[in-house]
NUMARDREN-100452 format. One record per residue: x negated, y negated, z negated of N, C-alpha, C, CB in turn. Coordinates in pm, whole numbers, plus 50000, padded with zeros to 5 digits. Atoms other than C-alpha are relative to their C-alpha. Last residue first. Glycine has a CB too. Layout:
BEGIN
XYZXYZXYZXYZ;...
This chain:
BEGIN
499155002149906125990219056461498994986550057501704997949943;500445004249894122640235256305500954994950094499325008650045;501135006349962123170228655963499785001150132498965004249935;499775014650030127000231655990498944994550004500564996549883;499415006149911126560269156118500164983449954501275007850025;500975000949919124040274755893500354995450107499415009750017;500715008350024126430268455614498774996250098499745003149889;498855018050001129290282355725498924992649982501414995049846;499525002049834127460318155819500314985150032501515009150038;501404997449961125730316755434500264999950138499285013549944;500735015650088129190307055257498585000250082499615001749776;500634994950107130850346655457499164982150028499055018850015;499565007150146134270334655623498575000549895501525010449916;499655016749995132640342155952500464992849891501024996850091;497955009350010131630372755838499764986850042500984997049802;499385002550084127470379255906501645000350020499464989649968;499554989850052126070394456181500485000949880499325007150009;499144994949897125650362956353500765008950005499565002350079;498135007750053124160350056064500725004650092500404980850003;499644993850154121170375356116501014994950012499234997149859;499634987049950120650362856486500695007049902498895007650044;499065003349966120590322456357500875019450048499594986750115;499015004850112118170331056120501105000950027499954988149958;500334990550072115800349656429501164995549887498385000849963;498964990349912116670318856678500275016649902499055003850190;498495003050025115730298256377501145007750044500284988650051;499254999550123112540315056333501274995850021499444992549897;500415013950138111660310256678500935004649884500574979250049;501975006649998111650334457031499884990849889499384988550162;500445016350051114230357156935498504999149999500554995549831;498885005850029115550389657064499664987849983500665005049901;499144993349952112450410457213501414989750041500175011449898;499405009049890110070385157076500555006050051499394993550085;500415007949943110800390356743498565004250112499904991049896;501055003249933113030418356716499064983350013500545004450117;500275014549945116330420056536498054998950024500724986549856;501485004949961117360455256445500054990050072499175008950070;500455002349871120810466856323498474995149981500974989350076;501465002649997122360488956107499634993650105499245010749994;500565003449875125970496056003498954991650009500844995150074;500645010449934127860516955739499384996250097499544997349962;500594999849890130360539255536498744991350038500914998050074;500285009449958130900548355187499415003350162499184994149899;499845013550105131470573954974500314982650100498084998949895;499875006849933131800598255265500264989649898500755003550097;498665008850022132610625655093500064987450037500374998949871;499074991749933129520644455196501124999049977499855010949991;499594980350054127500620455025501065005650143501485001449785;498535003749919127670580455158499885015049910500404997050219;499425006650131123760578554923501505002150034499564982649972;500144992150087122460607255199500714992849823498355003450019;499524986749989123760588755478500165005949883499255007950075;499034999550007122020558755330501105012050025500004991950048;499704999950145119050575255323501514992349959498714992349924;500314991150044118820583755678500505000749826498655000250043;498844997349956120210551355811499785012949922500344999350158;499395008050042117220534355640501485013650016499804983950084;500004996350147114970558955772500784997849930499244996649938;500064986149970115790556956151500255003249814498275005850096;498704999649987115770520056085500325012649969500474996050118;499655002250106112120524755960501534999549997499344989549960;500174995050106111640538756254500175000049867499435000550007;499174987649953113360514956506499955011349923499645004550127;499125002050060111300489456329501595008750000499944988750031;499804997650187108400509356404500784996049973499224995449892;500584983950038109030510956767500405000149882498335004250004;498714989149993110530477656824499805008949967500595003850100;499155000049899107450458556675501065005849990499565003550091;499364987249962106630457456272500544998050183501475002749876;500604988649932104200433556175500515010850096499595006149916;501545005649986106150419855865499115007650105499195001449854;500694987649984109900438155820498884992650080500865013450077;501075008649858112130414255684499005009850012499074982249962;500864993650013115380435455543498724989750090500455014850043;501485001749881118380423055515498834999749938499884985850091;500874993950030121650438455337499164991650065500045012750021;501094997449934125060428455353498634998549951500094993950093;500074988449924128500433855161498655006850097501044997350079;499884984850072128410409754938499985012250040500955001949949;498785004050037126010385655132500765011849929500704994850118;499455011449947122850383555209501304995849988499825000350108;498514995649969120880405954989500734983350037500855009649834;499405011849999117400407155042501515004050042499244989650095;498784993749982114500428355082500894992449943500075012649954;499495008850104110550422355153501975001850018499234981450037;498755003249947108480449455346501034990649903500635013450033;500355013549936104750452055284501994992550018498875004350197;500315007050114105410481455077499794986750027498935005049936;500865002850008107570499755339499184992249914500064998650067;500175011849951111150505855317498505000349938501134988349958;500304995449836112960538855269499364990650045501215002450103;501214986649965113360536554907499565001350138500605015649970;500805002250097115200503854879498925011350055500695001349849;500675005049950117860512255147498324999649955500684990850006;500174986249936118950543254911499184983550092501705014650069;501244986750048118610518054616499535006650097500505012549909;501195011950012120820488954811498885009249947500354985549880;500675007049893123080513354922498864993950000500604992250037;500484986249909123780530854577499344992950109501345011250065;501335001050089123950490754435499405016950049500424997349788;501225010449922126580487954711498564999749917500604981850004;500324996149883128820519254595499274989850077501075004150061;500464980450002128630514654252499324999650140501705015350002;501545006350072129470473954308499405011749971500034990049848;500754999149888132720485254495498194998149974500664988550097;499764986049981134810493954216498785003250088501475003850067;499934987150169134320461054085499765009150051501445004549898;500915004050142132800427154290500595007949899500064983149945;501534996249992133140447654663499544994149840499054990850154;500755014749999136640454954627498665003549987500404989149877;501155001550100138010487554702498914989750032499315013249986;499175002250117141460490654902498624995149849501095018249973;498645005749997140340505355223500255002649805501295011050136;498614995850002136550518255154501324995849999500075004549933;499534991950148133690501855157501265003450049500124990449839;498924995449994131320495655469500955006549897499805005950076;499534989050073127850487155361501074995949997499485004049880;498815004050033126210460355620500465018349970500854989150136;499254989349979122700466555703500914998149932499545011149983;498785006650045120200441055911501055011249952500614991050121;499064988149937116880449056013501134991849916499635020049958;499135001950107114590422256068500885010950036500664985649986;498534990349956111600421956286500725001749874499695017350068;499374999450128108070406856341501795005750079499854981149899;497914993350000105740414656584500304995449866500515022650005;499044990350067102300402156558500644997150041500325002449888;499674992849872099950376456769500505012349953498815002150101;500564987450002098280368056413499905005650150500855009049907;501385005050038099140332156415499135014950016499974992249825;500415002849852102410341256580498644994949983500964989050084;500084993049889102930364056276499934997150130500715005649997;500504992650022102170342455989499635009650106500515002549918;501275007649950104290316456130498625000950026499874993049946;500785002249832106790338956160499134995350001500484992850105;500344984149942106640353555794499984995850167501505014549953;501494994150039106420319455662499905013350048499685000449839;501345010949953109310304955818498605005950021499694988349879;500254996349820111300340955714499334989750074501455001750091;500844994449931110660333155357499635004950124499935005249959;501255005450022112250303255279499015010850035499864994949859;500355012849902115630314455451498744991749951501324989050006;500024998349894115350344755275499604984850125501265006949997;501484990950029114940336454918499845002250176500225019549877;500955009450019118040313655021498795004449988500224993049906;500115001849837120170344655137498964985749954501914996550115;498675001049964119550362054795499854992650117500924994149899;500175013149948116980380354645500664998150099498854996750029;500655001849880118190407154460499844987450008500595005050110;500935005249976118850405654065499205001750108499565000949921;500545014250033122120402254093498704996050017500174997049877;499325010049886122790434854281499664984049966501845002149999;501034996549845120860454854045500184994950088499965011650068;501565006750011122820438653759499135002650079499295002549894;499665015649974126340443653905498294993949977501414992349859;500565002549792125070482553971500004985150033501445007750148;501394997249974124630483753541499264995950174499965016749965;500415012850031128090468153506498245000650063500264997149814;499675007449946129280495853699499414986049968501095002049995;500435001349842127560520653557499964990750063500595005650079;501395003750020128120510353214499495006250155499225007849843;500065014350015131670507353316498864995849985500664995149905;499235004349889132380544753450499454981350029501885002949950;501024994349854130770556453196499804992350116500575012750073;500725002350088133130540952924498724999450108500105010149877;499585013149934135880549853164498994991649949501514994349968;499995001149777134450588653179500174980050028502505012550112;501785000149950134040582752757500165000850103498895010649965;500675011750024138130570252737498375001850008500474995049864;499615010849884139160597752952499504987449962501584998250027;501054994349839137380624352768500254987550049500605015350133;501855005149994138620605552426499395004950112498945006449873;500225012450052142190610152531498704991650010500255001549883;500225006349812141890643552682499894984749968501755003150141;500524997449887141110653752333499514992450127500665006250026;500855010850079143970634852142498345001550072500035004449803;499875010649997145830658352359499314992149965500694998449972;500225001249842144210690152307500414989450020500635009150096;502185002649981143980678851911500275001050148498395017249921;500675008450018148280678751955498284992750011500435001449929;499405009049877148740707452131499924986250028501255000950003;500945000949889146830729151879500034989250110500085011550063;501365009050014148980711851613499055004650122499155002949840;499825015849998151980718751793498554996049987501014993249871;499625002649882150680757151855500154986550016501045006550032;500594999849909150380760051504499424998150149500115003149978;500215012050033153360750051411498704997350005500494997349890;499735010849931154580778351598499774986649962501075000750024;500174993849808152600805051476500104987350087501605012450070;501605003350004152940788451098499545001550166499015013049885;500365018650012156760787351134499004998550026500044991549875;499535007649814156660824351305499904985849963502025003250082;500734994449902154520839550965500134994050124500275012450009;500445012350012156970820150708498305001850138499694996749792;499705014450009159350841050824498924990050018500564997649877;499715004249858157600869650863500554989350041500665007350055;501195004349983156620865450503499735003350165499015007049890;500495013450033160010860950373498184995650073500065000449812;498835010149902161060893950558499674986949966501805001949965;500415003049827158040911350441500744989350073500305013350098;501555000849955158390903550106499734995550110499345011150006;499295013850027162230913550117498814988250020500714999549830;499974999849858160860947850263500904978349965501325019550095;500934997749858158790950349986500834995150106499565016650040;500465015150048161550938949658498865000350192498674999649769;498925010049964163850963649845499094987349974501525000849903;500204998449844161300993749847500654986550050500815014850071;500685001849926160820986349458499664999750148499665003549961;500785014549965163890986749423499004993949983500374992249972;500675006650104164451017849542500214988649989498875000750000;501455002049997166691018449870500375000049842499164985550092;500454984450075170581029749878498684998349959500015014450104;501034987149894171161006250139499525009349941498664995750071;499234987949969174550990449969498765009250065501404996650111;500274990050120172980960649799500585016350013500754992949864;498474989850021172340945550165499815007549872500295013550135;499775006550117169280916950154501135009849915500514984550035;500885001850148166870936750345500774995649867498854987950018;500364988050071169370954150563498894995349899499505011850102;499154984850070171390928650635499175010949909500585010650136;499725005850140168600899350662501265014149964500754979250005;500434994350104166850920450937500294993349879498795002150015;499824989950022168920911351223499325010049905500045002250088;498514999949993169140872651167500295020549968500594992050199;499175001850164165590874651096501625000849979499694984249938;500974986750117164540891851431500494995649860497784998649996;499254994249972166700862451609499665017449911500034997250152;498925001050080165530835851401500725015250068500904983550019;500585000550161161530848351459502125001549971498664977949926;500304987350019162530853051879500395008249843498554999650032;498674993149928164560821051918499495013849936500184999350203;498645007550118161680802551693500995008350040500644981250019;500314993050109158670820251946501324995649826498124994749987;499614986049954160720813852261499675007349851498995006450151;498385001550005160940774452134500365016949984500784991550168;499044998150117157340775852050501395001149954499824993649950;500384991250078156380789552380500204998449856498885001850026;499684988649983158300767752565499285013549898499785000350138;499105002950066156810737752391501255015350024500384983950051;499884999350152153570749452453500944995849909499144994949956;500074982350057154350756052823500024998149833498175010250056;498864992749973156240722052852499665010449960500505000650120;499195003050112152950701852693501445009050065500164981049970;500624992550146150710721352919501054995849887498234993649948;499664983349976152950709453228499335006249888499385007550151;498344997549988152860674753149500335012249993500674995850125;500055005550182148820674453079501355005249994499804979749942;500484985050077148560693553409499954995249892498595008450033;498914991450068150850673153644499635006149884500485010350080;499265009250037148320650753837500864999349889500544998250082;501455011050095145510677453869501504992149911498514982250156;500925008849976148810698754057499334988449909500474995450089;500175011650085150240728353962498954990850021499865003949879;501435005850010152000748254213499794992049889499634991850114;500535010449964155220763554156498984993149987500474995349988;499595014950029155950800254097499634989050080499554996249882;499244999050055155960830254308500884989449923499565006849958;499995005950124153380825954567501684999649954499224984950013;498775007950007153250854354819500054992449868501255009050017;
């Protein structure tokens, strides 16, 4: 059966400063109330004592005194450093927090971007109907969280993505960020099978970047050539498809090929 009231994360600076104010208040009430009842008999010229026994217990009484000030002024100052403390924690975590962040902005910048793409997917078909290869694109859009932008908070959780993609991808495989939120992948050679595999992977390591808190969600697809598209364009045009409509790289392809 709980007795008192919970204390929640939110509360626990607030609530430390009440106990340590309670406790110096109880320890002042206590000190004046103990001195109140030992100034009679130390200071009383009627107790019959030595005086040597009188100068002692007068001693004591001044040095209990100054015993509960120190106690409790103590306590302030402890209360204080703990404070000043949480202070600097919170300012190194935000410190952290920023060289991360700035750090995921630079991993994100320096992908190759939907233009790197649209010059290299020519050359990767042309490559591959000259060969009588497969080719294949995967496509993976990182799902952020209600309320968390993709150019601050969100730049953690897409530069994770882009790493966990990263690793799971073949050496032949070229990688590319299409928009803020999306991913593509050209995958050289690869029919349905293998691209289905490497998908397999993809999804795999993402998972494992989302954590068991679900950092982040997302969604994977596979674009086939000749399954899905018979010509680079039809292949360009498949990707944009899975773009936003508001996303500069959908608008623009759409206008080149109206």
């Amino acid at each position: 059966m709980q007795i008192f009231d919970k204390v929640r994360a939110n509360d626990l600076e607030r609530r430390e400063l009440q106990l340590t104010s309670f406790a110096s208040i109880v320890i002042a009430i206590m000190a004046v109330g103990t001195a109140v009842l030992m100034y009679p008999v130390v200071f009383s010229h009627q107790s019959g004592l030595p005086a040597s026994q009188e100068k002692t217990l007068r001693i004591a009484f001044f040095g209990f005194c100054s015993l509960s000030l120190l106690l409790a002024g103590y306590l302030w100052d402890r209360q204080r450093v703990i404070k000043r403390l949480h202070k600097a924690m919170a300012a190194d975590r935000q410190r952290i927090v920023e060289t991360q962040r700035q750090a995921s902005v630079d991993v994100l910048k320096t992908m190759a971007n939907f233009s790197s793409f649209q010059d290299r997917l020519p050359m990767e078909f042309r490559r591959t109907v000259s060969s009588t290869q497969k080719l294949s694109i995967l496509v993976a859009e990182v799902l952020l969280p209600k309320g968390i932008s993709a150019d601050r908070d969100g730049s953690i959780l897409l530069a994770d993505g882009a790493k966990a993609i990263a690793r799971r991808l073949r050496d032949q495989d070229s990688f590319y960020m299409l928009g803020p939120t999306h991913f593509c992948v050209v995958l050289p050679g690869a029919d349905l099978s293998t691209a289905n595999g490497v998908l397999a992977r993809v999804n795999e390591g993402l998972s494992d970047a989302a954590g068991a808190a679900n950092r982040f969600s997302f969604k994977t697809k596979v674009i086939n050539y000749p399954e899905h598209a018979s010509s680079a364009t039809e292949l360009e045009q498949a990707v944009c498809g899975l773009l936003p409509a508001d996303n500069p790289m959908s608008a623009a392809l759409a206008h080149a090929t109206a």
